[in-house]
N, C-alpha and C positions, 0 to 999 in steps of 0.2 A: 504494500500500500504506500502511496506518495505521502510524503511529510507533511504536504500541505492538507491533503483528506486528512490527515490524524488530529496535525494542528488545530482546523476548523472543528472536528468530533470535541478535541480535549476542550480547547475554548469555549465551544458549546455549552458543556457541563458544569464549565467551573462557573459561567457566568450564571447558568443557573439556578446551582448551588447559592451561589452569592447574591442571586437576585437583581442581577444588575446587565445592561444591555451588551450583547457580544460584542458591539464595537468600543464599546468603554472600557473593556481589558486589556487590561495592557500585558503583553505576551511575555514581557523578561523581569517582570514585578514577583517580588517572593510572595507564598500563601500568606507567609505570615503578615508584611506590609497590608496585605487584603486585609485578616481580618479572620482568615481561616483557619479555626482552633483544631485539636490532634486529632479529635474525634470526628471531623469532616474528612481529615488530611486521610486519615484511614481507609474509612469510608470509597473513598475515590480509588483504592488500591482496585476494592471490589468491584468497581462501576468499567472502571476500564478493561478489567479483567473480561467480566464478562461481554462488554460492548466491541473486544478486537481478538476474542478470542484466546485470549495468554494466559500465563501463571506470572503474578506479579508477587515478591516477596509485601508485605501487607505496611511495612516502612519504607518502601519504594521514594514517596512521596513527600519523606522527609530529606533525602539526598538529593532529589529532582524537585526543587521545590518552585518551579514557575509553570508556565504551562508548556514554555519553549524547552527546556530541560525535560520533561516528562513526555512530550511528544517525541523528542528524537531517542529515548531510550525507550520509549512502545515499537517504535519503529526498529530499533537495534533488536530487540525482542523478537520479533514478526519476522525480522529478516533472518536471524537466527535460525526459527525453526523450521525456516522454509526451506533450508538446505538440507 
């Protein structure tokens, strides 16, 4: 999957998680600057999982903490198992 479909999915979610309009995220902003406490940050381990098909360790989200970081390691993931 292109980085861009991933990016667009992850930003999708997070914005509305957060409740706030997809073009108002800003893509290289940390959850936490957002606002986004552990137990969302978690949360999203699961969402992505299921939404791209992967095993994401369930603190993923605390090492990839924007949506630009976390898109290019779904992507590294995806690509991974496709070999």
């Amino acid at each position: 999957m292109h980085i861009d479909h991933i990016t667009a999915a992850v930003t999708e979610t997070v914005a509305s998680l957060l409740e706030v309009e997809r073009d108002a995220l800003d893509v290289e902003r940390s959850f936490h600057e957002m606002g986004v406490d552990s137990v969302l940050i978690v949360g999203l381990s699961a969402e992505f999982e299921d939404m791209f098909g992967i095993e994401l360790d369930p603190e993923f989200a605390y090492q990839h903490d924007t949506v630009s970081k976390i898109s290019r390691h779904v992507q590294a993931v995806m690509n991974a198992g496709a070999r």
